[in-house]
C-alpha positions as protocol buffer text, in pm:
chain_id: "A"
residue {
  index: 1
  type: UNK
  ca { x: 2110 y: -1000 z: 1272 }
}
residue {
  index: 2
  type: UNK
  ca { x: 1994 y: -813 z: 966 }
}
residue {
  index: 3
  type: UNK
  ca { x: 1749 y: -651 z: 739 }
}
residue {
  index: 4
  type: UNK
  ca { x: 1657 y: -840 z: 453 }
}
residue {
  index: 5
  type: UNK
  ca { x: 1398 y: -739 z: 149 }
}
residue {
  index: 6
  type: UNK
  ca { x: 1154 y: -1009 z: 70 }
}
residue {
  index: 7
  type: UNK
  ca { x: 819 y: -952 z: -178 }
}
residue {
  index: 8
  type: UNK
  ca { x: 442 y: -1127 z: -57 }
}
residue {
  index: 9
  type: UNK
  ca { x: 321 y: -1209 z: -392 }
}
residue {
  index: 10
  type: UNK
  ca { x: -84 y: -1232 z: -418 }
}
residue {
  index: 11
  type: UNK
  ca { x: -222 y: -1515 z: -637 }
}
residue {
  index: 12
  type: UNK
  ca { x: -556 y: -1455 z: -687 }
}
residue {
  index: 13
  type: UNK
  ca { x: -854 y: -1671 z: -885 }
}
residue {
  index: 14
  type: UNK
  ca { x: -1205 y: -1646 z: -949 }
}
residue {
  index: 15
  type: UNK
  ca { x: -1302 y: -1973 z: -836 }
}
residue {
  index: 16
  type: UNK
  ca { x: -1185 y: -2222 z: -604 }
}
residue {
  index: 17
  type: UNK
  ca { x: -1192 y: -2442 z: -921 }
}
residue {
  index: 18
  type: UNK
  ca { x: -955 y: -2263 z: -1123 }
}
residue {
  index: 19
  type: UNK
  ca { x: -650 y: -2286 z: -871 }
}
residue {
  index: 20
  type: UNK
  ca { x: -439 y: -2567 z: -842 }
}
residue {
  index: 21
  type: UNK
  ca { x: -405 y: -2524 z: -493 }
}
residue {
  index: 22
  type: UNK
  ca { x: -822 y: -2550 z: -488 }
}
residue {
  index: 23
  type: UNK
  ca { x: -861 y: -2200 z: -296 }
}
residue {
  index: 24
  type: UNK
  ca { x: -932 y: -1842 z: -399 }
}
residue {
  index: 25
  type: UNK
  ca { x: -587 y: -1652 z: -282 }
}
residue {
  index: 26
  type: UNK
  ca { x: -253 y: -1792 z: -276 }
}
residue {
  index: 27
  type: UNK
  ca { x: 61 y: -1593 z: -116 }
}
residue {
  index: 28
  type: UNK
  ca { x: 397 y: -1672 z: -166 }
}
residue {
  index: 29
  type: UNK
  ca { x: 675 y: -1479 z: -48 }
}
residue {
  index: 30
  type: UNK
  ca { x: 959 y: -1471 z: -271 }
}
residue {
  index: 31
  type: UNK
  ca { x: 1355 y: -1291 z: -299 }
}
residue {
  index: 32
  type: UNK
  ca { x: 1282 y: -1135 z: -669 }
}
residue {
  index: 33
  type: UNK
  ca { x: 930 y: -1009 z: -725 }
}
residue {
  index: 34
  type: UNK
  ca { x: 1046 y: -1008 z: -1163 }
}
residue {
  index: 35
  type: UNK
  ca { x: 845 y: -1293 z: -1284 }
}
residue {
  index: 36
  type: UNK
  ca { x: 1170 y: -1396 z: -1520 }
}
residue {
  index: 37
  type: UNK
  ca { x: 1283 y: -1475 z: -1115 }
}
residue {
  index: 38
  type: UNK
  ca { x: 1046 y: -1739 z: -1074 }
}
residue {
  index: 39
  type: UNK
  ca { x: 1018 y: -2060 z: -1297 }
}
residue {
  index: 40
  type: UNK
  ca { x: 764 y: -2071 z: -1502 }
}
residue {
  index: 41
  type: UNK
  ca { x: 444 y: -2209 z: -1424 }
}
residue {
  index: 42
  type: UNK
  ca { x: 246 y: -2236 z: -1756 }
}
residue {
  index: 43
  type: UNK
  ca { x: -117 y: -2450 z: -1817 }
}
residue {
  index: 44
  type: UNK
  ca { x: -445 y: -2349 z: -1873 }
}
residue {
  index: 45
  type: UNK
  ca { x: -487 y: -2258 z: -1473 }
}
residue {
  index: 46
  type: UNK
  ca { x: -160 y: -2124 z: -1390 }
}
residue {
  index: 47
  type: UNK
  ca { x: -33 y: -1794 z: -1411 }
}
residue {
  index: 48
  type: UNK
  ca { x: 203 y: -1736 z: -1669 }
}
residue {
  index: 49
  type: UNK
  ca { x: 605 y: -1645 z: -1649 }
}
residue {
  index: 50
  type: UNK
  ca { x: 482 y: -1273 z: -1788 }
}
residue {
  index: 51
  type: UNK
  ca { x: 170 y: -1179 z: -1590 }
}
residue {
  index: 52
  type: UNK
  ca { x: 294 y: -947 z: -1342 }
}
residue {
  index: 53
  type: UNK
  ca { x: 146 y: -1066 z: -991 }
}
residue {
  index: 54
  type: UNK
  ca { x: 54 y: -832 z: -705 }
}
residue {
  index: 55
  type: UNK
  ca { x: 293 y: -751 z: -458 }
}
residue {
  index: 56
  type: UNK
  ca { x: 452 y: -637 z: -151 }
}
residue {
  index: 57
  type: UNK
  ca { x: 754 y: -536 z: 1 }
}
residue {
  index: 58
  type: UNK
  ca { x: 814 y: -644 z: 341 }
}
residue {
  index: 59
  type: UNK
  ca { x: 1174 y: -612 z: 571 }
}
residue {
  index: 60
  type: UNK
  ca { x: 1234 y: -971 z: 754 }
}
residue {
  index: 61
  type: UNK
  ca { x: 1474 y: -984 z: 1025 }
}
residue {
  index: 62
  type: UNK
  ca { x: 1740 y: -1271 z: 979 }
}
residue {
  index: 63
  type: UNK
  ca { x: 1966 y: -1438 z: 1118 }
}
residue {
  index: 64
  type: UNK
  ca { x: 2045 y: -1589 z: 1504 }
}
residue {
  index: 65
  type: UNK
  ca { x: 2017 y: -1372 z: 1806 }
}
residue {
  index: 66
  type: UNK
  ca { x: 2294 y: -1351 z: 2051 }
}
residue {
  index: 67
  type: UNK
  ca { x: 2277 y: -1644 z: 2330 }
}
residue {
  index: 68
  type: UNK
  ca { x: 2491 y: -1431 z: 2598 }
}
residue {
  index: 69
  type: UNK
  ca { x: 2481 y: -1124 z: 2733 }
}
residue {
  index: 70
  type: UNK
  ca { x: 2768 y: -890 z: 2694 }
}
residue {
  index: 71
  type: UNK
  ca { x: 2890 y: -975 z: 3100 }
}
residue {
  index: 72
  type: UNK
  ca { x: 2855 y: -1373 z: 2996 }
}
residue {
  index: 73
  type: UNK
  ca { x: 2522 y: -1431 z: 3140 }
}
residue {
  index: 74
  type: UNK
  ca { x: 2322 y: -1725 z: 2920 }
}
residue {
  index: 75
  type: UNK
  ca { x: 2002 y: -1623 z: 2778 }
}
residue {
  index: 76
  type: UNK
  ca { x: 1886 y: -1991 z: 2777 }
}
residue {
  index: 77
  type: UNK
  ca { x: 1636 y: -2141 z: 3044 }
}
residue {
  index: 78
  type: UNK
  ca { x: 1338 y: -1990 z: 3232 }
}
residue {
  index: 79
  type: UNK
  ca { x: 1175 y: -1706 z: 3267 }
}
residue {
  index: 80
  type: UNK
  ca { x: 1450 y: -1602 z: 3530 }
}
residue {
  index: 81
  type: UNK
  ca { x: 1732 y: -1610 z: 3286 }
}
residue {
  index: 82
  type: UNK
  ca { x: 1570 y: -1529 z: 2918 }
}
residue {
  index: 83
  type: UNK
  ca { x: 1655 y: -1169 z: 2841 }
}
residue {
  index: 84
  type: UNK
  ca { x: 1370 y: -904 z: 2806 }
}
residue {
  index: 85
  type: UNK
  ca { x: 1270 y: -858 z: 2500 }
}
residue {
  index: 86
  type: UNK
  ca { x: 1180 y: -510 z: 2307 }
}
residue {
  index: 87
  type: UNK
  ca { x: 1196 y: -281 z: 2014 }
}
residue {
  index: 88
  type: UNK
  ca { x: 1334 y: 27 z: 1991 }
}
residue {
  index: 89
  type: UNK
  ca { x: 1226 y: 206 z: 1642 }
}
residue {
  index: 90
  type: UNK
  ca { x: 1461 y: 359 z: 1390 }
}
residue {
  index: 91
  type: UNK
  ca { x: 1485 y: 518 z: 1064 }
}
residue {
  index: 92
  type: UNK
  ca { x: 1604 y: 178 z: 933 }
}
residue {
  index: 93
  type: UNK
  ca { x: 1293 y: 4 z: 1046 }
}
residue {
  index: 94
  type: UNK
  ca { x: 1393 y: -109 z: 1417 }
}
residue {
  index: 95
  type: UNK
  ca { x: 1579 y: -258 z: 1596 }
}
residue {
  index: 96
  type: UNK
  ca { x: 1550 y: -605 z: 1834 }
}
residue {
  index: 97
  type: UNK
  ca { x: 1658 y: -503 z: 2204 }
}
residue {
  index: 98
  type: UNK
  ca { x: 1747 y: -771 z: 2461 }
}
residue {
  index: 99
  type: UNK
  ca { x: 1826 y: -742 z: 2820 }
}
residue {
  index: 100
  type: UNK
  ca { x: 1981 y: -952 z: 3053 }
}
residue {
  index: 101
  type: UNK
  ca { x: 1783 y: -1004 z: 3400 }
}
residue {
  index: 102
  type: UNK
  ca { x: 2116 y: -1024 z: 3630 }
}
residue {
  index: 103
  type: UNK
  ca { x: 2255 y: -728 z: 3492 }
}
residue {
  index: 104
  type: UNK
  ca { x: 2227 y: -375 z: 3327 }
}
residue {
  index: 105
  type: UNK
  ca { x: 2366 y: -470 z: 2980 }
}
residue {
  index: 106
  type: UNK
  ca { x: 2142 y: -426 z: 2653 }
}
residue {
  index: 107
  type: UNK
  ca { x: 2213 y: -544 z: 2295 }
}
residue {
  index: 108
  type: UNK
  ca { x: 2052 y: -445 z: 2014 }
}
residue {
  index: 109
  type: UNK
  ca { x: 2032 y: -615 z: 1680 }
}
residue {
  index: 110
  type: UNK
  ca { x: 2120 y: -533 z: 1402 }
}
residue {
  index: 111
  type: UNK
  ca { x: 2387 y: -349 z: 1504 }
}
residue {
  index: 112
  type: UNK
  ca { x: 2339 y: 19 z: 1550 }
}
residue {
  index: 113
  type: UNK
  ca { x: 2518 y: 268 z: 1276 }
}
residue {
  index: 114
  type: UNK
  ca { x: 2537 y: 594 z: 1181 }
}
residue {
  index: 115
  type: UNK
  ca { x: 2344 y: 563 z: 875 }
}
């Protein structure tokens, strides 16, 4: 597991009319917030490749979680065997904790460092 960057971009119209999509506010969450990113989507109701849209930055956690615990123990099935689930908070934003019901081991994710 990692951190990964991604940017909620706010499309927003007047009137329901005015948007392709038929509605107000459109989101779309994109890897480059630069608009020269994006293909261009140019018309009389579409924003254009240079209008800068509103947007946000928001940290996604990616990628698979583990399946075992670190004595072997599957994480897959009921309630009895799926780990416990938590989150223990960091400078780096957090981090996913899972712990196995038949034993004491944790694992975190991503990977703690000294950073």
């Amino acid at each position: 597991m990692e951190w990964r960057t991604r940017w909620h971009a706010t499309i927003r119209w007047d009137r329901a009319d005015n948007s392709p999509a038929n509605v107000t506010v459109v989101e779309r969450v994109v890897d480059d917030p630069r608009p020269s990113a994006a293909p261009a989507r140019v018309g009389p109701r579409r924003p254009t490749r240079d209008r800068l849209l509103p947007y946000r930055q928001v940290r996604e956690l990616v990628g698979d979680e583990t399946t075992n615990c670190l004595a072997g123990h599957a994480y897959a099935g009921g309630s009895a065997t799926r780990p416990v689930r938590d989150w223990w908070h960091c400078s780096c934003g957090g981090h996913l904790v899972l712990r196995c019901r038949r034993c004491p081991h944790m694992q975190f994710g991503p990977i703690i460092s000294a950073d």
